[in-house]
C-alpha positions in Angstrom: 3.3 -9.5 -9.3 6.4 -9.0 -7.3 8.7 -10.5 -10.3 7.9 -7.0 -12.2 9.4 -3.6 -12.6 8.8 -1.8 -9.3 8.2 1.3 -10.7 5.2 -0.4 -12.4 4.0 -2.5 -9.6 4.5 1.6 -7.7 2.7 3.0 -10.3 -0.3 0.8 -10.5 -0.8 1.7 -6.7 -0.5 4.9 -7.0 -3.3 5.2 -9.3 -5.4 3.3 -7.2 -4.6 5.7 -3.9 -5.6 8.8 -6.0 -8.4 7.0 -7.6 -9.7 5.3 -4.5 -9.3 9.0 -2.5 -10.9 11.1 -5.4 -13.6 9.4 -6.5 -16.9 10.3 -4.1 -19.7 8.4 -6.3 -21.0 5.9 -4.5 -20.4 2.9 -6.8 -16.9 4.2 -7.2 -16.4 3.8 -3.6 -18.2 0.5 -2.8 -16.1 -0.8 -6.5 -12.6 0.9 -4.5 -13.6 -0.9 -1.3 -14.2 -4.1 -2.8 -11.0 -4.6 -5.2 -9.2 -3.2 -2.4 -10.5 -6.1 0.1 -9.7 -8.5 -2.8 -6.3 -7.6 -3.6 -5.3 -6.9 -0.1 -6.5 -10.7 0.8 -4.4 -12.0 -2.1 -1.5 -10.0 -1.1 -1.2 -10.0 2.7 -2.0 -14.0 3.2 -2.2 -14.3 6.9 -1.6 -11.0 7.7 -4.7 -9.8 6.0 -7.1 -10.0 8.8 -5.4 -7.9 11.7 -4.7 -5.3 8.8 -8.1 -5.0 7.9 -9.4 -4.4 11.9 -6.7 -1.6 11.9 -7.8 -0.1 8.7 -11.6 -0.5 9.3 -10.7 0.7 13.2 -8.8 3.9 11.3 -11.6 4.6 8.8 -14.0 4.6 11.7 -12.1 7.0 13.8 -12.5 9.3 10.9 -15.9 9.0 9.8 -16.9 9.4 13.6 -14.9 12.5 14.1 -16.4 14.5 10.7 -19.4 12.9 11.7 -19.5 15.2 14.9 -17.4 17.7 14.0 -18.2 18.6 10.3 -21.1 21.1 10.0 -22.4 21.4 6.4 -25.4 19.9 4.9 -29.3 21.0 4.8 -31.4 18.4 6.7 -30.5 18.3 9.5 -31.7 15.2 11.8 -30.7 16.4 15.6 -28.2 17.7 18.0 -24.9 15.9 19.5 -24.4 16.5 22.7 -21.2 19.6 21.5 -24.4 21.2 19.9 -23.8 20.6 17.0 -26.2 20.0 14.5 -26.0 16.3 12.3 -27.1 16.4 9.3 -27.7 13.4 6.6 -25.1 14.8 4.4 -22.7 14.8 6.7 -23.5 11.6 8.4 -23.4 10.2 4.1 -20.0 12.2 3.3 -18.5 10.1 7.4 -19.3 6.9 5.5 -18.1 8.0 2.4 -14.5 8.7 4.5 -15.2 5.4 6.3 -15.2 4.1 3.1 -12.1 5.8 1.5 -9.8 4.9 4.3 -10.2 1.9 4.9 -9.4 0.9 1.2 -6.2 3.6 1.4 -4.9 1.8 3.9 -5.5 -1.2 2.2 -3.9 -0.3 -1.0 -0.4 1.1 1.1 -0.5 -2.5 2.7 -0.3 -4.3 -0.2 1.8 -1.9 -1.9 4.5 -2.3 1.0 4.2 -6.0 0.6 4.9 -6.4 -2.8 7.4 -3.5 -3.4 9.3 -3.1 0.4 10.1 0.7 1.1 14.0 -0.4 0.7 12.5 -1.1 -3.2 10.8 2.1 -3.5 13.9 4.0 -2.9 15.8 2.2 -4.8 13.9 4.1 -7.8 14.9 7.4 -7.4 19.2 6.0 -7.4 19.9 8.2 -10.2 17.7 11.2 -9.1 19.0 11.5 -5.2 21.4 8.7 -4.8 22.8 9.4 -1.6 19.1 10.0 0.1 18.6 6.7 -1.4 21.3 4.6 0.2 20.7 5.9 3.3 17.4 5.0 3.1 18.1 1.6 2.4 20.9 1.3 4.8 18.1 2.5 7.4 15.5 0.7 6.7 17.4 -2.8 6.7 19.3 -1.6 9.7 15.8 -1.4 11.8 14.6 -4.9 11.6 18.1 -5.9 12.5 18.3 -3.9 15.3 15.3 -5.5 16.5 15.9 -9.1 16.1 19.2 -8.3 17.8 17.5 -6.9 21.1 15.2 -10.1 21.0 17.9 -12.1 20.7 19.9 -10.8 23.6 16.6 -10.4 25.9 16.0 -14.3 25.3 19.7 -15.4 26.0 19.5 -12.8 29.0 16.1 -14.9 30.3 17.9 -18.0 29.5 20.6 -17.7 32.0 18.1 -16.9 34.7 18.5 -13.0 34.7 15.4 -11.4 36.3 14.3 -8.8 34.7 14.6 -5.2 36.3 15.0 -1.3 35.2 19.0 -2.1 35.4 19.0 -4.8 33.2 16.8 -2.9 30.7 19.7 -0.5 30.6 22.1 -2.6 30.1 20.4 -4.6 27.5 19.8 -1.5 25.6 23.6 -0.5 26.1 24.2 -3.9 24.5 22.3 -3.1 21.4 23.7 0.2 20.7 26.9 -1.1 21.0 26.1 -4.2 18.2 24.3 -0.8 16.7 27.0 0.9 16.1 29.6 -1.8 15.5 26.9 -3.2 12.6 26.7 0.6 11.0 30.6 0.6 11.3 30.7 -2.8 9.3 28.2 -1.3 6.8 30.5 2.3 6.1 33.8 -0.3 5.3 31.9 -2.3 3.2 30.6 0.9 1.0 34.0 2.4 0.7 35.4 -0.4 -0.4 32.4 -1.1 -3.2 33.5 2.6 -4.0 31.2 4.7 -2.7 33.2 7.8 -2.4 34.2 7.3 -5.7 33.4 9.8 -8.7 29.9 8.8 -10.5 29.1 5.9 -7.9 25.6 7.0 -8.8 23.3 3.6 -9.0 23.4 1.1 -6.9 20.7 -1.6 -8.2 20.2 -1.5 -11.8 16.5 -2.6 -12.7 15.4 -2.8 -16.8 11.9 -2.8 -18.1 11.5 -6.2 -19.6 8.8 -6.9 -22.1 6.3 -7.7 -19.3 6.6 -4.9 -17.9 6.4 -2.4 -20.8 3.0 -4.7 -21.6 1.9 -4.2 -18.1 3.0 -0.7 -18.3 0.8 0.0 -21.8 -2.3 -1.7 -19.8 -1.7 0.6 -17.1 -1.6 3.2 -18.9 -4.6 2.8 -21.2 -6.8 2.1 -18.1 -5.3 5.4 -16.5 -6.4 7.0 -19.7 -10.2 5.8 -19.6 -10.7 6.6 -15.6 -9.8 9.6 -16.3 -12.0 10.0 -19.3 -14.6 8.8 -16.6 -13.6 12.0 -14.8 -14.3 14.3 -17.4 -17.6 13.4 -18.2 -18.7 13.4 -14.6 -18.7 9.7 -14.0 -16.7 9.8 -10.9 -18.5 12.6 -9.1 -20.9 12.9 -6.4 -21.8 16.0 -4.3 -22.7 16.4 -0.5 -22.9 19.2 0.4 -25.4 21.8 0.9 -27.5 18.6 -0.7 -27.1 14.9 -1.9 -26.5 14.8 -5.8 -25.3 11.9 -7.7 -25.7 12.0 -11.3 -27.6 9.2 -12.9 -26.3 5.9 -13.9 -26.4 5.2 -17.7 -24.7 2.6 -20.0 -21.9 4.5 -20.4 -21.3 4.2 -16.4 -21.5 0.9 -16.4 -18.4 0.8 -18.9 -16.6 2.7 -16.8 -17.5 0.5 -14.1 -16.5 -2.4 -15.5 -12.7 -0.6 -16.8 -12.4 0.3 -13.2 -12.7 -3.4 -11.4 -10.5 -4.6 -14.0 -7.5 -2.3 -13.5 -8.1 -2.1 -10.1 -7.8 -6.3 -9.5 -4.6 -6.3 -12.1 -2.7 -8.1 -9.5 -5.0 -11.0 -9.3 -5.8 -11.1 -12.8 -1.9 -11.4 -13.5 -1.7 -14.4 -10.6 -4.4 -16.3 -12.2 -2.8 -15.8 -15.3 0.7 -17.3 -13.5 -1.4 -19.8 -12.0 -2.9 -20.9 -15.8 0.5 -21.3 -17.2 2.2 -23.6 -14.2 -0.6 -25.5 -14.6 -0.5 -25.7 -18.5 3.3 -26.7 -17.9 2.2 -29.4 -15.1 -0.1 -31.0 -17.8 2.7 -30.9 -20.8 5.4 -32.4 -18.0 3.3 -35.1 -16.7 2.1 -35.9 -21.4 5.7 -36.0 -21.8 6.7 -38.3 -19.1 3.5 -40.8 -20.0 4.9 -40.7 -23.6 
C-alpha cells in the first residue's frame, strides 16, 4: 500500500481511528480489534509483537484506571478499597476502552509505517509550506542526530575511553557541534534550491494516479455505508445508567461484513499485488518454455 497517494493511504486511517474510537457496539469493537491486529501484523513485520505489548500494556492502564475511578452504572458488584463503588457497567464500558486503545494504537502504528510523519507533512506544502519544511527538516534531522551520537560513543569505546560524567559531556558537546554544522549544511542547501525565493511554495509534488482515485472512490463508498450504519443505530451501544445494545438483525450483519472489508483494505490490496507477481511469474516462466 505504500506505492499510493498518501493522502489516501492518511485518509483510510483516519477513518479507521474515528471509526475504531466511536463505535461502542460490541461486535463493532471485537470487528475494530481484530482488523486492527491483522493489518498491524501485515504492516509492522517484526516489529509487530513489542508494539502490541505496548498497546495492550496502554489499553490496560486505561481500562484499570476508569475501572476504579469512573462511577456510573446501576448494579453495583462491591467496593474498591478508594470506596468506591464498581459497578458491571463500568467494569463493561474499562473493557470496552481496553478494547478501543489498543486497536488506536494499532492503527497510528501502521499508519506511521506506511506514510512516515515527514510524508504526512508533506501534504499540507501548499496550505502551510514553511511549517511543513521545518517539519521535515526536523524530523529527518532526529534520527540523524542519533545515529551520529552512537557512532561517536562506539569510536569513543573503541579507543579504550572509560566512560565517566566528563566524557558524557564531551560526547554530547561533540554532537551539538555535528548538530549544528549538519543544520548549517541543510540552510545552504535550501537557499540555493531557492527557498527564499518568491512562490517557492511546494516542495514534493505528488498526483493522484488512477489507483488511487479507484482506491479513493472505494474509500469513499465504504465511508458512506459506515456511516449509514450510524444512522440507523448500528454502531451504538449504551452503558450507562444500564447495559443496552440493540438487537442484531440481517441488516447488521451487512454492515458487518462492509466494515471488515474496508477496514483490512491494506491486505486485500497486498493479496491483490501478490496475485498479479504471481500471474506474471507463471506468463515469464510459459514464455521462456516456449
Amino acid at each position: 500500500m505504500e506505492r499510493y497517494h498518501p493522502g489516501v493511504i492518511t485518509l483510510y486511517f483516519a477513518a479507521m481511528l474515528v471509526f475504531t474510537a466511536w463505535f461502542q457496539q460490541p461486535v463493532f469493537l471485537a470487528l475494530s480489534l481484530f482488523t486492527a491486529l491483522v493489518v498491524s501484523k501485515a504492516t509492522l513485520g517484526d516489529q509487530w509483537n513489542r508494539r502490541l505489548g505496548w498497546s495492550l500494556l496502554l489499553g490496560a492502564v486505561v481500562g484499570v484506571w476508569w475501572a476504579v475511578f469512573a462511577r456510573f452504572g446501576d448494579t453495583i458488584l462491591l467496593d474498591n478499597l478508594l470506596g468506591n463503588p464498581l459497578t458491571l457497567e463500568g467494569l463493561v464500558y474499562s473493557a470496552t476502552l481496553w478494547v478501543r486503545v489498543t486497536a488506536v494504537v494499532l492503527w497510528w502504528e501502521s499508519l506511521l509505517r506506511l506514510v512516515p510523519a515527514e510524508r504526512l507533512l508533506t501534504l499540507t506544502g501548499k496550505v502551510l509550506p514553511h511549517l511543513s519544511l521545518y517539519g521535515t527538516v526536523l524530523l529527518r534531522f532526529l534520527p540523524q542526530l542519533r545515529r551520529q551520537r552512537q557512532g561517536i560513543q562506539a569510536a569513543r569505546a573503541g579507543i579504550g575511553v572509560a566512560e565517566s560524567w566528563r566524557e558524557k559531556t564531551r560526547r554530547e558537546s561533540m554532537v551539538a557541534t555535528w548538530g549544528l554544522e549538519s543544520l548549517q549544511r541543510t540552510v545552504q542547501a535550501m537557499r540555493c534550491r531557492g527557498y527564499s525565493l518568491r512562490r517557492r511554495t511546494t516542495y514534493q509534488v505528488t498526483w493522484l494516479k488512477h489507483g488511487d482515485r479507484l482506491l479513493l472512490l472505494l474509500e469513499g463508498w465504504g465511508i458512506i455505508l459506515l456511516l449509514c450504519g450510524w444512522a440507523l443505530n448500528q454502531t451504538r451501544a449504551w452503558y450507562d445508567p444500564e447495559l443496552i445494545v440493540n438487537r442484531v438483525t440481517p441488516l447488521s450483519g451487512g454492515f458487518y461484513v462492509v466494515y471488515v472489508l474496508f477496514a483490512l483494505l491494506p491486505v486485500e490490496l497486498a493479496g491483490k499485488t501478490w496475485l498479479r507477481e504471481r500471474r506474471d511469474q507463471r506468463n515469464r516462466e510459459k514464455g521462456g518454455m516456449g
